[in-house]
PyMOL commands that place a pseudoatom at each C-alpha (Angstrom):
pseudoatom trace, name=CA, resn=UNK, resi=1, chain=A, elem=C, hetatm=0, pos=[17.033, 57.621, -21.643]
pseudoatom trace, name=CA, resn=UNK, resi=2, chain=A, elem=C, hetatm=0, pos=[14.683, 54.561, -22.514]
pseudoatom trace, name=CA, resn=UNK, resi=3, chain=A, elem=C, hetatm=0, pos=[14.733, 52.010, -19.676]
pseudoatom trace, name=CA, resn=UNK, resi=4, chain=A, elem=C, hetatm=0, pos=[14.951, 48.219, -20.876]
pseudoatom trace, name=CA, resn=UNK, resi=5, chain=A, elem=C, hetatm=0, pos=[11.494, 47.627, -19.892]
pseudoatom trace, name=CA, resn=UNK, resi=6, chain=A, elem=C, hetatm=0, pos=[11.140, 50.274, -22.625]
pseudoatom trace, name=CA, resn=UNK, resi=7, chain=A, elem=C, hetatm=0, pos=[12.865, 48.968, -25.207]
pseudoatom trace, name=CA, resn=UNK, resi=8, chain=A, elem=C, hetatm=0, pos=[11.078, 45.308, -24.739]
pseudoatom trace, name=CA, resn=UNK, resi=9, chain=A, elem=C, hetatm=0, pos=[7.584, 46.959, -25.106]
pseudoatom trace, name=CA, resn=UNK, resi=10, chain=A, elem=C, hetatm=0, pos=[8.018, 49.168, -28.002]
pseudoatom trace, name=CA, resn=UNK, resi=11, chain=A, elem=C, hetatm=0, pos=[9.598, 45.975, -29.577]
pseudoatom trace, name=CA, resn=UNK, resi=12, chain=A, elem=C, hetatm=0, pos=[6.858, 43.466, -28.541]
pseudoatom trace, name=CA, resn=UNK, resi=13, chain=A, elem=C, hetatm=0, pos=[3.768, 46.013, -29.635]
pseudoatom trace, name=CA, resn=UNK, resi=14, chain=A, elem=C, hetatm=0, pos=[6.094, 46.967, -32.716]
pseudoatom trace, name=CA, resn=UNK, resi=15, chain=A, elem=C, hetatm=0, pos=[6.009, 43.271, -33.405]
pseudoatom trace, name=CA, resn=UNK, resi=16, chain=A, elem=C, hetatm=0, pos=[2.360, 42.859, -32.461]
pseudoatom trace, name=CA, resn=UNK, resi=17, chain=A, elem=C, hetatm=0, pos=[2.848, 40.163, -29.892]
pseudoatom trace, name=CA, resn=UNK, resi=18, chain=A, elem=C, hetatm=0, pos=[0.779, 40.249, -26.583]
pseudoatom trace, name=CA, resn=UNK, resi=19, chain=A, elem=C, hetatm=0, pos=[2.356, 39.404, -23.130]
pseudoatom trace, name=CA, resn=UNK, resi=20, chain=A, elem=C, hetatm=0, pos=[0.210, 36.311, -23.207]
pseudoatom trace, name=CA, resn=UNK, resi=21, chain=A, elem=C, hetatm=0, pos=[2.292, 35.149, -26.430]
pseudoatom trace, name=CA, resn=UNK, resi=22, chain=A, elem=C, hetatm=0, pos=[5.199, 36.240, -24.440]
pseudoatom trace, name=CA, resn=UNK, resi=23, chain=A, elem=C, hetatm=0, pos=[4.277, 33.724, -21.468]
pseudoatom trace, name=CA, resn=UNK, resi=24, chain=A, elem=C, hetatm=0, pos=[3.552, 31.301, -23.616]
pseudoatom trace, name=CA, resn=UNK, resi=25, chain=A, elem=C, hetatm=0, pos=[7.253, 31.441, -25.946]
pseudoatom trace, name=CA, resn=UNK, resi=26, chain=A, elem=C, hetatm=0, pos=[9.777, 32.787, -22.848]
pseudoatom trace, name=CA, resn=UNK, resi=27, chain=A, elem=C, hetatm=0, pos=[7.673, 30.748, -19.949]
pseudoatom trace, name=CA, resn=UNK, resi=28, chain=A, elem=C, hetatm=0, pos=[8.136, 34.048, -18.027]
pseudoatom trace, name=CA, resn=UNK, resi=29, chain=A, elem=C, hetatm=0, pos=[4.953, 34.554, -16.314]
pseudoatom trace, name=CA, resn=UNK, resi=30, chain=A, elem=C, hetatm=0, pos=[2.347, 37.634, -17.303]
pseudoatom trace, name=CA, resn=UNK, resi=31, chain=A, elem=C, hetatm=0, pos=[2.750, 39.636, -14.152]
pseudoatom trace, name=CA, resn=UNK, resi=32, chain=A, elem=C, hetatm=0, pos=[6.923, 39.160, -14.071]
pseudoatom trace, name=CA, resn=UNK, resi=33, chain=A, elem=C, hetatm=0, pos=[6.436, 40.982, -17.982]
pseudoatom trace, name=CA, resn=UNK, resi=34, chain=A, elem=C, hetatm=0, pos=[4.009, 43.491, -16.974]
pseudoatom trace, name=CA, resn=UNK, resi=35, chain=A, elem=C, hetatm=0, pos=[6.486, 44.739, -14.290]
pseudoatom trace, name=CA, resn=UNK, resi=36, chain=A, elem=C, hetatm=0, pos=[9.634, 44.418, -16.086]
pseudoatom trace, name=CA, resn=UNK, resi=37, chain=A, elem=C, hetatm=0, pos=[8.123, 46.543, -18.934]
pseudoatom trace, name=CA, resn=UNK, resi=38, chain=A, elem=C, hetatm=0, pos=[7.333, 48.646, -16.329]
pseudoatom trace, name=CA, resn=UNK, resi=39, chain=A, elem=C, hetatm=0, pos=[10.295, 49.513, -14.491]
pseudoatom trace, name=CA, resn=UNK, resi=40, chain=A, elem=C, hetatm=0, pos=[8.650, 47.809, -10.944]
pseudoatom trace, name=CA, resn=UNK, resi=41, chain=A, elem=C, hetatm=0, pos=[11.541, 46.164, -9.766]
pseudoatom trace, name=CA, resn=UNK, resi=42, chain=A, elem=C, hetatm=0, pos=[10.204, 46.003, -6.158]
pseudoatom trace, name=CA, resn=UNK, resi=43, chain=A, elem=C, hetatm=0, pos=[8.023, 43.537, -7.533]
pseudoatom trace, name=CA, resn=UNK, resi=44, chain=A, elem=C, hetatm=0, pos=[10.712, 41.528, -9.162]
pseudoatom trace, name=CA, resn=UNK, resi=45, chain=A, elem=C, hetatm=0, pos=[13.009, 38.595, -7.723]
pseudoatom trace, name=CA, resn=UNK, resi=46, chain=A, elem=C, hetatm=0, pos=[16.535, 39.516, -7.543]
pseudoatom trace, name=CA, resn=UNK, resi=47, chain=A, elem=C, hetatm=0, pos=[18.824, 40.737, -9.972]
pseudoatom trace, name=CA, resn=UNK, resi=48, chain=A, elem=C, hetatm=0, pos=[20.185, 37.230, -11.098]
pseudoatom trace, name=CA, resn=UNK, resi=49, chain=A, elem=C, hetatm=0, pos=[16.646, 36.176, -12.415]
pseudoatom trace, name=CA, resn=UNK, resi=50, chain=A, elem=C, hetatm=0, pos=[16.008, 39.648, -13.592]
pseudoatom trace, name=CA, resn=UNK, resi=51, chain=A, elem=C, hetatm=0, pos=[18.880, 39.683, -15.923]
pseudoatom trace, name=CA, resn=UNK, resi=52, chain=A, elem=C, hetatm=0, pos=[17.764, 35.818, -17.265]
pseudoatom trace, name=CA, resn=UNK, resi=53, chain=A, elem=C, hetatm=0, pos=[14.450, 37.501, -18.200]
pseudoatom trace, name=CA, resn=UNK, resi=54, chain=A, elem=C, hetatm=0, pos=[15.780, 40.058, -19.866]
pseudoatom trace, name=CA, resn=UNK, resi=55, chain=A, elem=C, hetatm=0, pos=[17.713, 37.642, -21.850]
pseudoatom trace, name=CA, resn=UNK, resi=56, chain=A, elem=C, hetatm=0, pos=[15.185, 35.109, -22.707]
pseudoatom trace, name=CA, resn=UNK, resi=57, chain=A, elem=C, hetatm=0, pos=[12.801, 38.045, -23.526]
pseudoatom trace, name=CA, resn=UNK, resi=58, chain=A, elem=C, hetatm=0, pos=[15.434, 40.169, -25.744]
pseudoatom trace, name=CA, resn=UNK, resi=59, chain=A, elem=C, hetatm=0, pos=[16.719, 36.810, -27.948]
pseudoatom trace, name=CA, resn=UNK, resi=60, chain=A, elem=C, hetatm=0, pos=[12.588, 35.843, -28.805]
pseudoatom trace, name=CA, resn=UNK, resi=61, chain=A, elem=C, hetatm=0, pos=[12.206, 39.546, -29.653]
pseudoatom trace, name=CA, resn=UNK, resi=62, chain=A, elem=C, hetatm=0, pos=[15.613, 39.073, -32.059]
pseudoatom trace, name=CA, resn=UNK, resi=63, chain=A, elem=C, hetatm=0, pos=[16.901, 42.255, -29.620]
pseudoatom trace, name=CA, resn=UNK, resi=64, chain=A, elem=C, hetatm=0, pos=[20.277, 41.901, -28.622]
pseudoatom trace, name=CA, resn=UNK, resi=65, chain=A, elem=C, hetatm=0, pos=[21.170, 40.495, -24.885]
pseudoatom trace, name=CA, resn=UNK, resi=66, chain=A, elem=C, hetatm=0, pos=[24.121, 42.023, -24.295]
pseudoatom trace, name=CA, resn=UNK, resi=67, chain=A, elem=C, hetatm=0, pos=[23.209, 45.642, -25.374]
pseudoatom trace, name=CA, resn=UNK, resi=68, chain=A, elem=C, hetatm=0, pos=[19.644, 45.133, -23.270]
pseudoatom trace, name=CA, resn=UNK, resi=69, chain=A, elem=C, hetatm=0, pos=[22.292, 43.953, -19.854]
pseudoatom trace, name=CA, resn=UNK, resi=70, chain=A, elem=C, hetatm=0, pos=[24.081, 46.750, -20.545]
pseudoatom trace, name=CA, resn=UNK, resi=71, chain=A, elem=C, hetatm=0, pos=[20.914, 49.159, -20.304]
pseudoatom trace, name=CA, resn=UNK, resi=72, chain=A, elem=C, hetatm=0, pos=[19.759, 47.393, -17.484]
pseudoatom trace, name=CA, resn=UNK, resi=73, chain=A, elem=C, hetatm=0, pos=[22.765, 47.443, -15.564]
pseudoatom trace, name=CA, resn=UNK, resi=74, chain=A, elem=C, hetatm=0, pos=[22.594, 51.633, -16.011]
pseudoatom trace, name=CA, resn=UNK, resi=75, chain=A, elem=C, hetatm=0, pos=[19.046, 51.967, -14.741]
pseudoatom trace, name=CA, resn=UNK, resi=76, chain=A, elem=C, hetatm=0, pos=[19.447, 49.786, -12.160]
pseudoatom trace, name=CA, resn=UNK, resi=77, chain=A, elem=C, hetatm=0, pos=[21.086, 49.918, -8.759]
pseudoatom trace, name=CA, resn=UNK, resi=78, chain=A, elem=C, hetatm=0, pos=[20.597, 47.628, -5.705]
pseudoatom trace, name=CA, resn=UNK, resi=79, chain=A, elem=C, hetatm=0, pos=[20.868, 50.502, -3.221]
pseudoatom trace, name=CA, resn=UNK, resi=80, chain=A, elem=C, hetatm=0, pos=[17.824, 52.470, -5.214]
pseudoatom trace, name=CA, resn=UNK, resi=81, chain=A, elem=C, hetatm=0, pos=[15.777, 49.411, -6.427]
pseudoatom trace, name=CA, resn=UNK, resi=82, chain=A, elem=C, hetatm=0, pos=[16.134, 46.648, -3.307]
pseudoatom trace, name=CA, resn=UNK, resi=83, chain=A, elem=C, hetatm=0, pos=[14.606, 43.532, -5.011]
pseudoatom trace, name=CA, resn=UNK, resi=84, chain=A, elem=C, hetatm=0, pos=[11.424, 42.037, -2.963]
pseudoatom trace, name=CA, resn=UNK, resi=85, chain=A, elem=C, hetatm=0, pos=[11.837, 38.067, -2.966]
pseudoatom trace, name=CA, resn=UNK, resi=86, chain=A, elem=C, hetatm=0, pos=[8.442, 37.517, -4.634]
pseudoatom trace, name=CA, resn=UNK, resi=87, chain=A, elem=C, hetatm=0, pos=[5.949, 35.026, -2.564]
pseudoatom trace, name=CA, resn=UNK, resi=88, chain=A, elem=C, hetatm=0, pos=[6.231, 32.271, -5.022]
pseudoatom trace, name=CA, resn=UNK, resi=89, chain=A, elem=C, hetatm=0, pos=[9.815, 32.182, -4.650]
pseudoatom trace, name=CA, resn=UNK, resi=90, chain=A, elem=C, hetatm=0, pos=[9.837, 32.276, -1.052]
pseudoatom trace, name=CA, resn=UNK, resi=91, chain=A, elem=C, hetatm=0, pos=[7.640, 29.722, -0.735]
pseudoatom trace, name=CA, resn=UNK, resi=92, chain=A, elem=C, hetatm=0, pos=[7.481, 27.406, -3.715]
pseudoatom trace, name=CA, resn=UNK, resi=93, chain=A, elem=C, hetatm=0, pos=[4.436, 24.954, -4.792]
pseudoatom trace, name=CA, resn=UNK, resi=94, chain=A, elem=C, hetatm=0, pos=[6.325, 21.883, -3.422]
pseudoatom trace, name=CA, resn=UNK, resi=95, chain=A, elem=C, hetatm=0, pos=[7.052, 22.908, -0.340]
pseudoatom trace, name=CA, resn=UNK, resi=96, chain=A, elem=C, hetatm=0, pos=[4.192, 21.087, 1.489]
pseudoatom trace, name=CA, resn=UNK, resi=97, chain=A, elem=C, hetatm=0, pos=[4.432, 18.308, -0.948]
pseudoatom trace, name=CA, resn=UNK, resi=98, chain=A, elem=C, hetatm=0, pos=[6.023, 15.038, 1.202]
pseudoatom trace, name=CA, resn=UNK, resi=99, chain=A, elem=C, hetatm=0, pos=[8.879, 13.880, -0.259]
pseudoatom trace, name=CA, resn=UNK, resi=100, chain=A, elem=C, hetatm=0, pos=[10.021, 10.043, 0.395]
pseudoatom trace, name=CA, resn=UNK, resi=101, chain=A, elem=C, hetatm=0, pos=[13.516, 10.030, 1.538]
pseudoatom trace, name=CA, resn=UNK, resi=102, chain=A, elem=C, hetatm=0, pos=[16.152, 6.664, 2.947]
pseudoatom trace, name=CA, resn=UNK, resi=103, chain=A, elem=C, hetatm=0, pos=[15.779, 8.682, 6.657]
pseudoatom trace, name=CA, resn=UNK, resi=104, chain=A, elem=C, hetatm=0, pos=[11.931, 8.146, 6.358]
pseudoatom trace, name=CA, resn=UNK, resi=105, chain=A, elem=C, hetatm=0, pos=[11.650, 4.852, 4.930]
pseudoatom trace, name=CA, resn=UNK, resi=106, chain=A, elem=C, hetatm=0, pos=[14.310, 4.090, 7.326]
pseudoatom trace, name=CA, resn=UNK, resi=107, chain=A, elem=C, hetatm=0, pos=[12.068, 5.477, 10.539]
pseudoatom trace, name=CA, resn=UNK, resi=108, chain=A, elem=C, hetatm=0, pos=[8.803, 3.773, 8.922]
pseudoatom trace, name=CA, resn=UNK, resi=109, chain=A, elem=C, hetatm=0, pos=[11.112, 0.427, 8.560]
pseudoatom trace, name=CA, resn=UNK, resi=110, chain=A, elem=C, hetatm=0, pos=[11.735, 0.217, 12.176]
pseudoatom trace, name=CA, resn=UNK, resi=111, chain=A, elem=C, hetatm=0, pos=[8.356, 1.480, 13.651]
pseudoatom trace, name=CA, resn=UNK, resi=112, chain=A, elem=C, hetatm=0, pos=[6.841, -1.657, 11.476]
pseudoatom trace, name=CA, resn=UNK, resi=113, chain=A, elem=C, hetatm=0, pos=[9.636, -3.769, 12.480]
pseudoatom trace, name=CA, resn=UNK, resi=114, chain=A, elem=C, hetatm=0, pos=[8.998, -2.439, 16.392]
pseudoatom trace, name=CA, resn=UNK, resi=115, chain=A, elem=C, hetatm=0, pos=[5.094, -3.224, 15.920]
pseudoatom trace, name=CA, resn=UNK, resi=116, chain=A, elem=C, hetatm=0, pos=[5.606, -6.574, 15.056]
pseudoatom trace, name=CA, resn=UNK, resi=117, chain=A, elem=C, hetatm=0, pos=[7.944, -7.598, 17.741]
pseudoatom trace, name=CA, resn=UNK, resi=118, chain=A, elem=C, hetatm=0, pos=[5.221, -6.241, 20.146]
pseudoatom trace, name=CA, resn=UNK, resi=119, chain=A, elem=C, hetatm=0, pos=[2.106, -7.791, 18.557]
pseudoatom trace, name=CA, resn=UNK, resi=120, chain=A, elem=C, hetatm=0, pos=[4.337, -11.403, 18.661]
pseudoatom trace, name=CA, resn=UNK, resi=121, chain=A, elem=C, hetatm=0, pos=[5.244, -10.461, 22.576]
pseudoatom trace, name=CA, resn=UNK, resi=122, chain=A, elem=C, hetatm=0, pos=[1.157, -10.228, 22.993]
pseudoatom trace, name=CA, resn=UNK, resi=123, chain=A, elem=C, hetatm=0, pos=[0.517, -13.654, 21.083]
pseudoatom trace, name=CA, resn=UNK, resi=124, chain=A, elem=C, hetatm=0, pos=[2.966, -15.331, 23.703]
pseudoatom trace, name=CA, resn=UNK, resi=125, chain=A, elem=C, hetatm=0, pos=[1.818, -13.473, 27.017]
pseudoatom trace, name=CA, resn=UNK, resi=126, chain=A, elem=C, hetatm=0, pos=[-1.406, -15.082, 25.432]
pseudoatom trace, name=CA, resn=UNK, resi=127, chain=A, elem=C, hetatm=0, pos=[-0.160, -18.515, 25.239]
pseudoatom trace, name=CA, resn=UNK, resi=128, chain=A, elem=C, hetatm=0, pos=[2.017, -18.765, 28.271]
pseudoatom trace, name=CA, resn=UNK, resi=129, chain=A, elem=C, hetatm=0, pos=[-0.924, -16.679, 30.853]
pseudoatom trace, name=CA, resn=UNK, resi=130, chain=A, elem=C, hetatm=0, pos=[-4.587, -18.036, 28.944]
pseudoatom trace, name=CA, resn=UNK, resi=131, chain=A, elem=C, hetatm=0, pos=[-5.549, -20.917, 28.449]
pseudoatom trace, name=CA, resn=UNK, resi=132, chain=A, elem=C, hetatm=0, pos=[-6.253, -22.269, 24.572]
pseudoatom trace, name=CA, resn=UNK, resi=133, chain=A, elem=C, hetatm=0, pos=[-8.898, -21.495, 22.566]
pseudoatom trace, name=CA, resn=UNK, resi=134, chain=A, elem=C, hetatm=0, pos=[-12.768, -23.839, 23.148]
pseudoatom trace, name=CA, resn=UNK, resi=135, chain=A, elem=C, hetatm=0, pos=[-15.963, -23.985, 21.254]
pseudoatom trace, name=CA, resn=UNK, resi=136, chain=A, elem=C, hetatm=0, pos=[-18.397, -26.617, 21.537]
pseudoatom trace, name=CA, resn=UNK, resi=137, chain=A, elem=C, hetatm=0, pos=[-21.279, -26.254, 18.533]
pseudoatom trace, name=CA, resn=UNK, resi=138, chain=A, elem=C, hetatm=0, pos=[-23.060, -29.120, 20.036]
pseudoatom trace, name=CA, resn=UNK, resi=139, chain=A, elem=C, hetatm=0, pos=[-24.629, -30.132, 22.553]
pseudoatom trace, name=CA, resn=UNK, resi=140, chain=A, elem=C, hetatm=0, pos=[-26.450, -26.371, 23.245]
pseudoatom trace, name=CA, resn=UNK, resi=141, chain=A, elem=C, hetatm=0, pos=[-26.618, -25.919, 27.244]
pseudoatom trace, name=CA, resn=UNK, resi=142, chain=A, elem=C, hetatm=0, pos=[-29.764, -26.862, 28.738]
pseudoatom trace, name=CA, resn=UNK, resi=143, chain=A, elem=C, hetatm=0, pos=[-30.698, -29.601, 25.577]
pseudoatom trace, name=CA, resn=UNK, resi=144, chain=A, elem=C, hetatm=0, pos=[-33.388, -31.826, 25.960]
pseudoatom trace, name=CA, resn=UNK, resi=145, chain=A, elem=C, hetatm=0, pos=[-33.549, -35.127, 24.311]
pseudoatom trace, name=CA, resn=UNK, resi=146, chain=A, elem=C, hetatm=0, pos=[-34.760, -38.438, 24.237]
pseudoatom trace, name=CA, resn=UNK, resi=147, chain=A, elem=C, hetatm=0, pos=[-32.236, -40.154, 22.676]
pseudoatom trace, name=CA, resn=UNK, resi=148, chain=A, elem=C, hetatm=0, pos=[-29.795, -41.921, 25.531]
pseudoatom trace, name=CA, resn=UNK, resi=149, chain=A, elem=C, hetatm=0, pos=[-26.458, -41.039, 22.480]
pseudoatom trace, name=CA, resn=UNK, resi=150, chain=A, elem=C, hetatm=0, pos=[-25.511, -37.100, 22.288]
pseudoatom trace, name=CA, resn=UNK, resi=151, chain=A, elem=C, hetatm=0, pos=[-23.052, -36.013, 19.952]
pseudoatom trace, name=CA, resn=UNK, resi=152, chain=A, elem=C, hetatm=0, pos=[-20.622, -33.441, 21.054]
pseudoatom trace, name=CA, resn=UNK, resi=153, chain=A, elem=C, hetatm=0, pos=[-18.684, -31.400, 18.700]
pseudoatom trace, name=CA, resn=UNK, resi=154, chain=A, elem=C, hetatm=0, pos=[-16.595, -28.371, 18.528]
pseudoatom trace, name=CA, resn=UNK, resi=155, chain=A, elem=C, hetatm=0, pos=[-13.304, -27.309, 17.910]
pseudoatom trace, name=CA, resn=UNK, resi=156, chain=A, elem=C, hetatm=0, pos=[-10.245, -26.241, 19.554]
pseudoatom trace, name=CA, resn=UNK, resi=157, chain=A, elem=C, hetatm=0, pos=[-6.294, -24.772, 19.189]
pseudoatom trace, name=CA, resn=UNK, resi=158, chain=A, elem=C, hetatm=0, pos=[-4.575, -27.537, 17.163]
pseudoatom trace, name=CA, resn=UNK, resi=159, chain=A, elem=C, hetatm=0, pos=[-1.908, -28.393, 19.797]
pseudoatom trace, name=CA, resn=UNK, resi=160, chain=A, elem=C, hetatm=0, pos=[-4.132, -28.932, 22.907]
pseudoatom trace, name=CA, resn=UNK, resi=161, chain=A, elem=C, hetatm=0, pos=[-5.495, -31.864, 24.139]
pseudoatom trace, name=CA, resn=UNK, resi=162, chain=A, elem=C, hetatm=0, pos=[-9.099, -32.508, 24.443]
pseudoatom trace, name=CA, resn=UNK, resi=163, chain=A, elem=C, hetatm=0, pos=[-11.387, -34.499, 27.468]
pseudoatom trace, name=CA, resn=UNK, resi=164, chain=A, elem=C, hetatm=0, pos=[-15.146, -34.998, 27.759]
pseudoatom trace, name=CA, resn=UNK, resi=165, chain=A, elem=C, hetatm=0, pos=[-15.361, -35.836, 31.134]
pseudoatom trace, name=CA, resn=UNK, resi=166, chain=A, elem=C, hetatm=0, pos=[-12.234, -36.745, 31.825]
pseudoatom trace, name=CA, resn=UNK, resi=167, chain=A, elem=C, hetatm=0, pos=[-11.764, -39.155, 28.450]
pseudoatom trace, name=CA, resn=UNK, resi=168, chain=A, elem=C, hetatm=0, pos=[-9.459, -37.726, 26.433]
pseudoatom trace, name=CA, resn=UNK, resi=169, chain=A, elem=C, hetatm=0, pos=[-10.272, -37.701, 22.775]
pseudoatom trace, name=CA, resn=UNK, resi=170, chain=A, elem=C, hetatm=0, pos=[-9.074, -37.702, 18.975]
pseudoatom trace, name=CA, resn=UNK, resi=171, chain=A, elem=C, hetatm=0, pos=[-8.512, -33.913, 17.981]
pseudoatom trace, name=CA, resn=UNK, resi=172, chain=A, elem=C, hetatm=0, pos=[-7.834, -33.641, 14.098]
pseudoatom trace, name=CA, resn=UNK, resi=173, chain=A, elem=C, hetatm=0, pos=[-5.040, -31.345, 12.502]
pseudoatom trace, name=CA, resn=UNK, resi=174, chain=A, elem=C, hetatm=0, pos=[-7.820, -28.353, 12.061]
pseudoatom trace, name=CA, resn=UNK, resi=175, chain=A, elem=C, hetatm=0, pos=[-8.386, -28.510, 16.209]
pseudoatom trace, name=CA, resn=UNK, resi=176, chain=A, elem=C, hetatm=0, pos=[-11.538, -29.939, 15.601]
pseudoatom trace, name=CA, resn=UNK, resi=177, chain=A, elem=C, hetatm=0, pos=[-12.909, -32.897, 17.733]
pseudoatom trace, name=CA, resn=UNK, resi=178, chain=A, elem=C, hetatm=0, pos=[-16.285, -34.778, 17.610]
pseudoatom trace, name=CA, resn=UNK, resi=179, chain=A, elem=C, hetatm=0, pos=[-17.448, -37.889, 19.618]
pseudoatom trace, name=CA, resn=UNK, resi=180, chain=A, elem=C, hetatm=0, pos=[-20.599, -39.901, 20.751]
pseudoatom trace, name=CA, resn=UNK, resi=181, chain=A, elem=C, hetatm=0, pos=[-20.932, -40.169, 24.458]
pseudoatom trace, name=CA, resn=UNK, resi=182, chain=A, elem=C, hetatm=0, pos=[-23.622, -41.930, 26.757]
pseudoatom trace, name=CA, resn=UNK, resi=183, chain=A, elem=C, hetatm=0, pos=[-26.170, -40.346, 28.895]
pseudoatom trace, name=CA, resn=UNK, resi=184, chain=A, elem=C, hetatm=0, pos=[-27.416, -42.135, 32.413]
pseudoatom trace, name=CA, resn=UNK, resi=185, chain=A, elem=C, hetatm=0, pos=[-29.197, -39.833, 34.049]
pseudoatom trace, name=CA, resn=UNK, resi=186, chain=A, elem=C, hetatm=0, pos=[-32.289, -37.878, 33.293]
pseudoatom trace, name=CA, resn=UNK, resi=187, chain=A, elem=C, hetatm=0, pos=[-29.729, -34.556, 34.131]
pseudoatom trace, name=CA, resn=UNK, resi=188, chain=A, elem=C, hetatm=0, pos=[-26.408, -34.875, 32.918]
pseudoatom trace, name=CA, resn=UNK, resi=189, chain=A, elem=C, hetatm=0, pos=[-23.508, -32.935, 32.959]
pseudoatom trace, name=CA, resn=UNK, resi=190, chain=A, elem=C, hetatm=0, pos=[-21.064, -32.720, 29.972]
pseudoatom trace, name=CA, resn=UNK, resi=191, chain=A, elem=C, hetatm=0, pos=[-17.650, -31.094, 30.598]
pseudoatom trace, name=CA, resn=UNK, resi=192, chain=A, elem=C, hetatm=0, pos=[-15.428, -30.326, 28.151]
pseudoatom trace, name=CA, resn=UNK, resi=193, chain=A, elem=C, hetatm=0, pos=[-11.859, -29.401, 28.762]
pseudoatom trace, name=CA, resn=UNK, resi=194, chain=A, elem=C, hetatm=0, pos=[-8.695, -27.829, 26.333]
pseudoatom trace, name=CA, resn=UNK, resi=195, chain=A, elem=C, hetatm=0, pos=[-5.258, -28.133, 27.730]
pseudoatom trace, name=CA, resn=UNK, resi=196, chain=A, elem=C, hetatm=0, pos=[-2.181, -26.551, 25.829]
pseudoatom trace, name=CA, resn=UNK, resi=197, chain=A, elem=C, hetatm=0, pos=[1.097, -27.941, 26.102]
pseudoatom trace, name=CA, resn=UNK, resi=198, chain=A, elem=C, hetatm=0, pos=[1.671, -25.134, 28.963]
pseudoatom trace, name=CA, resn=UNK, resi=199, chain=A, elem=C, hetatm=0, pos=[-0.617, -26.819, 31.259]
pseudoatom trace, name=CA, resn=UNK, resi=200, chain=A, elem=C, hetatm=0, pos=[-2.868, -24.489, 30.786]
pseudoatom trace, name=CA, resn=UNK, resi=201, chain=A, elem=C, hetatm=0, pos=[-6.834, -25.682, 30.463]
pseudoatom trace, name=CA, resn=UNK, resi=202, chain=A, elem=C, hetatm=0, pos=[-10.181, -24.119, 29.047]
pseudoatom trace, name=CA, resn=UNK, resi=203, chain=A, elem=C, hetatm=0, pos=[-13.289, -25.673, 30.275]
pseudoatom trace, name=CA, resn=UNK, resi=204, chain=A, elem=C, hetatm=0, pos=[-17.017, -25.764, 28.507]
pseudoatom trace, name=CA, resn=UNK, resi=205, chain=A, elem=C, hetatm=0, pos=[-20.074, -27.154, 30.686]
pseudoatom trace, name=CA, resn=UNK, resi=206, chain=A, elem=C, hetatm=0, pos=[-23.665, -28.439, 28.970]
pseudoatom trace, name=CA, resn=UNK, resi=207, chain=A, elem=C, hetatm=0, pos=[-25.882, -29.325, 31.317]
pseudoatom trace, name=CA, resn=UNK, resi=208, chain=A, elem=C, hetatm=0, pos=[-28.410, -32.038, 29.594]
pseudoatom trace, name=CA, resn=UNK, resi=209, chain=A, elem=C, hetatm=0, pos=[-31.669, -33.102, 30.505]
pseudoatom trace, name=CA, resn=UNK, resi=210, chain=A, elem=C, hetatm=0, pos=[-32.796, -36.978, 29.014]
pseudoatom trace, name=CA, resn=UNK, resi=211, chain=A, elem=C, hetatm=0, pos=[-36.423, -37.438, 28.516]
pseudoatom trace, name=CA, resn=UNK, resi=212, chain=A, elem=C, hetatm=0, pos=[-37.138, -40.961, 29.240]
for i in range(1, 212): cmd.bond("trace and resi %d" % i, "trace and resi %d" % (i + 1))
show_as sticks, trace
zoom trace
């Protein structure tokens, strides 16, 4: 008695198709063909899928379905033929492919949310513990000049409250400051202080020599 496989490859090669063509039309792949034709059905998926094939191949071969199940069904038995999941069923393509789903957005959501809040903790430790932010472009320490008028410039946090020795001075809404001070001495020391509203202060020194 003619097993389906059989009966599908006398009808395909009657029919001059190759399994290729077969592939292409039923989207079964090559190797699934080669051992259906061939009886191999340890090197099938189960049953279920088997019988699909079978269907899909008979109706594109204009065989009849129900007459190629019923063949099927005589040659085949699950105690004498156990299926073997094939690979590519056991583990499909996407498996390893990462997926987006509410419990992850959710867990990336509250690890941003968690980073934030800690980052903003830092920024205050750093306002209430240090003292503001100071530059001063100009004077340079250890300047020499002849001129008895130095400019002092530089720039500071916004908020704070800016002395050159001890006289407080005009800070603008960028934090910057600049101001025209005196020299008396041929050595003279410039300090520059920062205080935030915390109390907190930031000093710059210049020492500066005047050539007279």
């Amino acid at each position: 008695m003619r097993t389906v496989g059989q009966v599908l490859k006398e009808e395909r090669e009657k029919k001059f198709y190759s399994l290729e063509e077969i592939e292409k039309a039923t989207k079964i792949r090559k190797e699934l063909l080669e051992a259906l034709e061939g009886g191999q059905y340890n090197k099938l998926p189960p049953a279920t899928f088997v019988q699909g094939f079978i269907k899909n191949y008979g109706k594109f071969l204009g065989l009849n379905p129900e007459k190629l199940l019923a063949i099927f069904r005589r040659e085949f038995s699950s105690m004498a033929h156990p299926p073997r999941i094939l690979e590519t069923f056991s583990n499909p393509i996407d498996k390893t492919r990462f997926r987006i789903t509410p419990t992850k957005v959710l867990v990336g959501l509250v690890l941003c949310l968690i980073t934030v809040f800690f980052v903003y903790l830092w920024f205050e430790y750093r306002f209430l513990t240090g003292g503001p932010f100071l530059e001063v472009s100009q004077p340079v320490d250890q300047f020499n000049t002849a001129s008895v008028t130095l400019s002092v410039t530089g720039r500071t946090d916004p908020e704070a409250k800016v002395s050159i020795n001890n006289q407080e001075i005009r800070v603008d809404l960028l934090g910057r400051f600049a101001q025209e001070i005196e020299l008396a001495e041929n050595i003279n020391t410039v300090v520059v202080n920062a205080t935030a509203k915390s109390g907190k202060t930031t000093k710059i020194s210049r020492t500066i020599f005047l050539k007279k």
